[in-house]
N, C-alpha and C positions, 0 to 999 in steps of 0.2 A: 974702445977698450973692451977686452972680452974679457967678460967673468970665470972665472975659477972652478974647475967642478972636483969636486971631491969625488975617489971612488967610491966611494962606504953610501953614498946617496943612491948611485945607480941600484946598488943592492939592492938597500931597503924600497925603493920604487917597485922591483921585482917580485919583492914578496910580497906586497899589499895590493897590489894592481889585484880585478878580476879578471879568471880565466878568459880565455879568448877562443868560445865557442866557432863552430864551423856551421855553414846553414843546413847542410844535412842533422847534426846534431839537435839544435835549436830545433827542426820543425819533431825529427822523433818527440822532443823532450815535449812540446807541443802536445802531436797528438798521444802522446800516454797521460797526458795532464787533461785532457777533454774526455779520454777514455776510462778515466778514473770518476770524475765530474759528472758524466750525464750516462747512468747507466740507460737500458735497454727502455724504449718509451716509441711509444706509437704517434706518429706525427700524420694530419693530414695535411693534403696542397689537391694542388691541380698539376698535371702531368705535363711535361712542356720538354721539346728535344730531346723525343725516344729514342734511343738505337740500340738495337740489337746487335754487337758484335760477331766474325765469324767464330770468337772464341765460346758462343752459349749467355756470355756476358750482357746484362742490360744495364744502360748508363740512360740516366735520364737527367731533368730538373725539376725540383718539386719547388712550387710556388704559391703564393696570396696574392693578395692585392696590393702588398704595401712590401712582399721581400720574397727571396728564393733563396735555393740553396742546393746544389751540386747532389744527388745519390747514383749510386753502381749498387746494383745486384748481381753476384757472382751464381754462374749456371748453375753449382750445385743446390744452391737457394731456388732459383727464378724455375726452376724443372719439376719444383713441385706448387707454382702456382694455379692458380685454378682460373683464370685468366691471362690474356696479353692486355697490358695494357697502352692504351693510345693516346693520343693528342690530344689533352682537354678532358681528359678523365679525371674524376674525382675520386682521389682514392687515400686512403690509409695506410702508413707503411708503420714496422714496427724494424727501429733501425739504431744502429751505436754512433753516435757520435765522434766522427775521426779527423784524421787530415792527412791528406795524401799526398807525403813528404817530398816525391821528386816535382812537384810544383807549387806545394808547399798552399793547396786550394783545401779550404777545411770542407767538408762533404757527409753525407748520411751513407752507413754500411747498411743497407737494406738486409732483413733474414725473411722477412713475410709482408705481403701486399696483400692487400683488399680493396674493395669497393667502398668508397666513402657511405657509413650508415649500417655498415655490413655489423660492424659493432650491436650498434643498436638493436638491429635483426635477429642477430645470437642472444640478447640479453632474453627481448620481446618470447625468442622460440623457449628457450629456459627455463623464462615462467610460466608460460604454456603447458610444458612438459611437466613441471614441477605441479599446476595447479592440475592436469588432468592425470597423474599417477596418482596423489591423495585422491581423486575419487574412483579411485580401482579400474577405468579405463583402459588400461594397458596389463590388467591382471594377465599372468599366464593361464591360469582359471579358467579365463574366459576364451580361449584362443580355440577354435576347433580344427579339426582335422583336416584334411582337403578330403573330397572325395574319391575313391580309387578310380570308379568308371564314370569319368565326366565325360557326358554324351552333349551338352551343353554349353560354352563359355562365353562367359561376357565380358565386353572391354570398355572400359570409361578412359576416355583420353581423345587426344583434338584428330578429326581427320585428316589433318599437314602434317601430323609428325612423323620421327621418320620411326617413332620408335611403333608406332602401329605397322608397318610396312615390316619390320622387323617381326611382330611377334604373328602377322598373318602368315610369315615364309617360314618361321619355325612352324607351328600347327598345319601348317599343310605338308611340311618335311615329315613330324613327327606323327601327326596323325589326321589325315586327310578325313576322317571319319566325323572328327567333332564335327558338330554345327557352333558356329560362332555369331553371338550376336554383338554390334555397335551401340554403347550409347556416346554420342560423342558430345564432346565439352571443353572448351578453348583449357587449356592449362597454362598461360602465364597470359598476364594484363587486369587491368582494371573488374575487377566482377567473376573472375574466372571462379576465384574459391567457390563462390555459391553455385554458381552453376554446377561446378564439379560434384558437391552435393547433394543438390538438384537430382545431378546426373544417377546417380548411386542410389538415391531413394527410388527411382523412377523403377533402378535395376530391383529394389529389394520389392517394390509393390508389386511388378508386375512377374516377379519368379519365375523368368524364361529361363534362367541357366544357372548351374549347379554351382560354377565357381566363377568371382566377380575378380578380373583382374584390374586394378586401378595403376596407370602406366604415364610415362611421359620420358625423354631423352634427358641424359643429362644438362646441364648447366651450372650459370652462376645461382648464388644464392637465392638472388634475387628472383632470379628465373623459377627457380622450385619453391620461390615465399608460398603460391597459392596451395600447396599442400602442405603445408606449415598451420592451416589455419582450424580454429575450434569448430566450425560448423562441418568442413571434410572429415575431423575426427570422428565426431560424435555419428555423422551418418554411417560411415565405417564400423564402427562398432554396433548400432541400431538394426545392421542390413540383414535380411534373412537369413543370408546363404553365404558361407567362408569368403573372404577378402586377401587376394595377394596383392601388395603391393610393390611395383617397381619403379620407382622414378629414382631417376639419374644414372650415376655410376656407383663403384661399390662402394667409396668409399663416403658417398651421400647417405646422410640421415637426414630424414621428415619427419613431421609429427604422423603424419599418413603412415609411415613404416610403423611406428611403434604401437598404432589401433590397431592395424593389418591381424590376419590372423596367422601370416607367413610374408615375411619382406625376403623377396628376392634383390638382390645384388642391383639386377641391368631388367629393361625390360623384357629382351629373350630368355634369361633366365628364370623370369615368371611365370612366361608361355611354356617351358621346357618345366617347370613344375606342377603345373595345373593340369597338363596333356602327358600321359602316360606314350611313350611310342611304340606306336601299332604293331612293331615288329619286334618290341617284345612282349604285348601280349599274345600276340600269334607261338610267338617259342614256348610263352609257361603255356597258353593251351596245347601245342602238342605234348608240351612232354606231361599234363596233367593228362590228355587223350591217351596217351601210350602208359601211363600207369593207371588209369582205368579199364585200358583192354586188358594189362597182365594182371590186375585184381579180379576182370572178370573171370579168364581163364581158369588163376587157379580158385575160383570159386565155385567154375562147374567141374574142373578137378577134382574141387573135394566131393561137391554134390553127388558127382559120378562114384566117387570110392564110398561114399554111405550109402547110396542107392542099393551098390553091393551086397554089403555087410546086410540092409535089414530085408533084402528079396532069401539070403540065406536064411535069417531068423523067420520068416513069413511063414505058419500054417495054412494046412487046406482050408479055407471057408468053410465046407460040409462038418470037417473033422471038429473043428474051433465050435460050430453052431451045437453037434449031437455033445461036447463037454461041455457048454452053457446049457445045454439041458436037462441033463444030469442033476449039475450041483441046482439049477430051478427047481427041479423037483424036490429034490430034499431039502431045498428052504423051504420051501410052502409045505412039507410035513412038517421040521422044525417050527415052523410060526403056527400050523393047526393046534398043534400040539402044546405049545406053549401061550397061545391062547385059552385054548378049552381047559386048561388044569386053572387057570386062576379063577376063571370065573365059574366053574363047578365049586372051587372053595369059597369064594365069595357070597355064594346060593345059600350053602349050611350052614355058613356065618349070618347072614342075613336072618333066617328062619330062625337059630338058635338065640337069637337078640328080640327079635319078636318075642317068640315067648316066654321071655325073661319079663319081655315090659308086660304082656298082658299078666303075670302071675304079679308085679308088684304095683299096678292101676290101683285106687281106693276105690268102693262105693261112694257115690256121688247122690244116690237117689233122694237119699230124705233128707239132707242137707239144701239140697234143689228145692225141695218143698218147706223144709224148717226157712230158707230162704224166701221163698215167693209168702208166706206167710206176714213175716216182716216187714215187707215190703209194703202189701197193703196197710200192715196197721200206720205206719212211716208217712201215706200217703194220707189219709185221713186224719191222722191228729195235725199235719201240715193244711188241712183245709178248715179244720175248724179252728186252729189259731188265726187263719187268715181271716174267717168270719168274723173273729172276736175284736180280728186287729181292727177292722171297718169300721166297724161300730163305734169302738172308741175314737175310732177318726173322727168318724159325724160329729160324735157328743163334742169333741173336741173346736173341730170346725166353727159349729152352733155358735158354744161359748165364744170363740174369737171375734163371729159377727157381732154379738151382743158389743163388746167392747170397741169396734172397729169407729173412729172420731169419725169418720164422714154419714153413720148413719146419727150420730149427734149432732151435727149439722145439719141433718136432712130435719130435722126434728126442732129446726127454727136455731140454734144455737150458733155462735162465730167465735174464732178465733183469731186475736188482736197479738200485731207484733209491732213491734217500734220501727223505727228507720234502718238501725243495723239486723232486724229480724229475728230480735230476743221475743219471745211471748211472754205479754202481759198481765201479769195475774195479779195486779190491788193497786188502787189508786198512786201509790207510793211510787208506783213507775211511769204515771203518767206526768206530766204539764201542760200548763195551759199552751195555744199557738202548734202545739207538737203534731206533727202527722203521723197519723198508724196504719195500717193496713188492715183490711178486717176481712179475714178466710172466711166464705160463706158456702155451702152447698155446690151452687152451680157456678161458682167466682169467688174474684175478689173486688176489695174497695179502698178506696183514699179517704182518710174522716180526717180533717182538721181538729183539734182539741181545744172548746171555745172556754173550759175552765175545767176543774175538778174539784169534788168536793170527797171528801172521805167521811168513811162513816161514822156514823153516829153513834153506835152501839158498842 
C-alpha cells in the first residue's frame, strides 16, 4: 500500500533543503577561506621533488619529519631569487596559504625563498650594523678620497676566485702601468673573516699601495657572511691607505661596504675606480700639453711686444750717467750747504749760553773755607765726646763687676735652690729630708737637709 504525498511537501523540502554546491565552487570557497585565514608567514622544510617547468615555474614539496606540503613559485617570483634550490635543501620560504582548485590539493604560493637561517644572518648583520653605526664607524666624515694617481693597488681576496682574474684583466685593459700587489685570503669557510683581516692589516702595516681593494664574486648570503663580520670592519676602517670594497653583485650589501671608504657595485667595478685609464690620462696630458704651449706662446707674444715698448723708452747709458751727475752734484751743494748753516748756528748758540752761565756762577771760595772750618771743629768735639764716652764705659763696667754674683761666689759664698729651682733665702723655705742644690764658684752640689732650725733673734 503506497502512501500519499502531498504537493505542498515537495515545496516546502525545496526551500529548506541546502544549496547544492558544485566541486569547482566548494574548492574556490575553500581556498578564499585559507586565503583569508593564514595571511603571508615564512614557513621552513626541507626541499623534496624540484622541478623547474619550461614555463620559468618551480614546483617543489616542502617538508619535516612528521608532514609535507605541495608549493609552486611562479617565474615572476623565482627570477628574482638569489638561489636554485635543490634536493635536500633547507630552506625558508615566505608563502600564502592556498589550494589549487582544479585538483582541489591545498599547497603554499611561494613569493620569496631563502636559505634556512638566512633569517637569523639578516637579524645577526642588523645588529652589527646598528651597533657599529652608533660608534661612528661608518661616519661619511671619516670616508677619504681615492687617490687620483695610483701607481700602486692592492687586492685582498682568495687566489681561486674568479673575481681577482676579473679585476687583474680590467687594470691591465685600463692601465697597464699600475703595479699591483696580492694579499691573498680565503673569502668564505670557517676562519676566513679573520684572515681577511689579517689580510688588510698586513696591507695597512706594510703601505705598499696607495689604494686597498677588498673583493670577492658574488654569492649566497651565506657565501658573503665572512665580510659581514666586526673584525673585517674595524680593520677596514683602522687601514692606512683608502679601502674599496667590492664583494658580490650590485645588489649585495656587506658590513665591509659600509666601512669601505667607496663600495663599488661588482668586483671590476672597484678595479675600474681605483685605476684611472691610461688613455685618458694620456688625452688630459695632451690637451693640458697643448695649452701650455699656447700659454707659452702667447706669453713670449706678449714678452716680445714689451721688450718693444721699453727698447723705445731706453736712454743712452752715457747720456742717463752725465744727468745723474748733475743732479749729484747739486745734492752734495744742497747737503754742504745745509749742513754748514746749522751747525755755524749751533756754534753762537753754544758760546752765548756759556757766557750766560759763566756771568750767573756764585763765588764759592769762602764758603769752601767757612766750610772746611766746620768741618774740623765737627771732628774734634766728635772725638772728645768719644773720649768722654769711654771713660764712663770703664767707670761703668767696674761697677757691674763689683756686683757680678760669681765673684761672690768666688769669695766662699753659694747659692741654694730647692728641687723646682726657686732660690732660697730663710729657713721658712727649707725642711727637713729636702734636697737643694747649692751654686758654688767652680760647680755645683746635692745637700740633703738633715733638720732646720730658725733663728733665734
Amino acid at each position: 500500500m503506497k502512501a500519499r504525498m502531498n504537493p505542498g511537501d515537495n515545496l516546502e523540502n525545496a526551500i529548506t533543503a541546502p544549496p547544492v554546491l558544485t566541486v569547482s565552487a566548494l574548492n574556490q570557497a575553500v581556498a578564499r577561506l585559507l586565503e583569508r585565514s593564514f595571511p603571508l608567514a615564512w614557513v621552513s622544510g626541507e626541499v623534496s621533488n624540484f622541478t623547474r617547468a619550461a614555463s620559468g615555474h618551480w614546483y617543489f614539496t616542502l617538508k619535516d619529519d612528521a608532514a609535507q606540503v605541495r608549493a609552486v613559485m611562479f617565474r615572476g617570483r623565482a627570477q628574482y631569487a638569489d638561489f636554485t634550490p635543490r634536493e635536500g635543501d633547507k630552506v625558508e620560504v615566505r608563502a600564502l596559504v592556498t589550494l589549487y582548485a582544479p585538483r582541489g590539493d591545498y599547497q603554499l604560493n611561494v613569493e620569496a625563498i631563502r636559505r634556512a637561517g638566512v633569517g637569523n644572518l639578516y637579524e645577526a648583520f642588523l645588529q652589527l650594523k646598528d651597533k657599529l653605526t652608533a660608534e661612528g664607524l661608518f661616519d661619511a666624515a671619516r670616508k677619504r678620497p681615492l687617490p687620483r694617481f695610483a701607481r700602486t693597488i692592492g687586492i685582498v681576496t682568495s687566489l681561486q676566485a674568479a673575481a681577482l682574474r676579473d679585476i687583474l684583466t680590467t687594470l691591465r685593459r685600463r692601465a697597464p702601468h699600475v703595479r699591483v700587489i696580492l694579499y691573498p685570503a680565503p673569502v668564505q669557510g670557517d676562519g676566513a673573516a679573520q684572515k681577511i683581516a689579517q689580510a688588510i692589516i698586513a696591507a695597512s702595516t706594510r703601505a705598499e699601495c696607495d689604494v686597498l681593494l677588498v673583493c670577492r664574486g658574488g654569492g649566497s648570503i651565506e657565501d658573503l657572511w665572512s665580510f659581514n663580520h666586526e673584525d673585517v670592519a674595524r680593520a677596514i676602517a683602522a687601514c692606512a691607505m683608502p679601502v674599496v670594497s667590492g664583494v658580490g653583485h650590485e645588489t649585495d650589501f656587506t658590513i665591509a661596504d659600509f666601512a669601505a671608504d667607496l663600495r663599488a657595485p661588482t668586483p671590476t667595478a672597484a678595479a675600474e675606480l681605483a685605476a684611472t685609464p691610461r688613455a685618458d690620462w694620456l688625452a688630459t696630458l695632451e690637451m693640458q700639453a697643448g695649452d701650455l704651449n699656447r700659454a707659452f706662446r702667447r706669453r713670449l707674444a706678449d714678452s716680445a711686444q714689451n721688450l718693444d715698448w721699453l727698447s723705445r723708452r731706453l736712454v743712452s747709458p752715457s747720456a742717463m750717467i752725465a744727468h745723474e751727475r748733475l743732479k749729484l752734484r747739486g745734492m752734495q751743494v744742497r747737503l754742504a750747504h745745509a749742513t754748514r748753516t746749522p751747525l755755524t748756528q749751533a756754534r753762537f748758540s753754544l758760546l752765548h749760553l756759556r757766557t750766560r752761565l759763566d756771568a750767573q756762577l756764585p763765588q764759592t771760595t769762602a764758603h769752601r773755607i767757612q766750610l772746611a772750618d766746620r768741618r774740623r771743629r765737627i771732628v774734634a768735639w766728635m772725638i772728645a765726646q768719644a773720649t768722654q764716652r769711654r771713660q764712663l764705659l770703664a767707670s761703668l763696667a767696674s761697677q757691674l763687676e763689683l756686683l757680678n754674683p760669681q765673684r761672690t761666689l768666688e769669695r766662699g759664698y753659694a747659692i741654694i735652690t730647692d728641687a723646682k729651682g726657686r732660690i732660697v733665702r730663710g729657713p721658712k723655705d727649707l725642711h727637713a729630708r729636702a734636697i737643694v742644690t747649692m751654686r758654688l764658684a767652680d760647680g755645683t752640689a746635692e745637700v740633703g737637709i738633715a733638720s732646720v732650725q730658725p733663728s733665734l733673734e
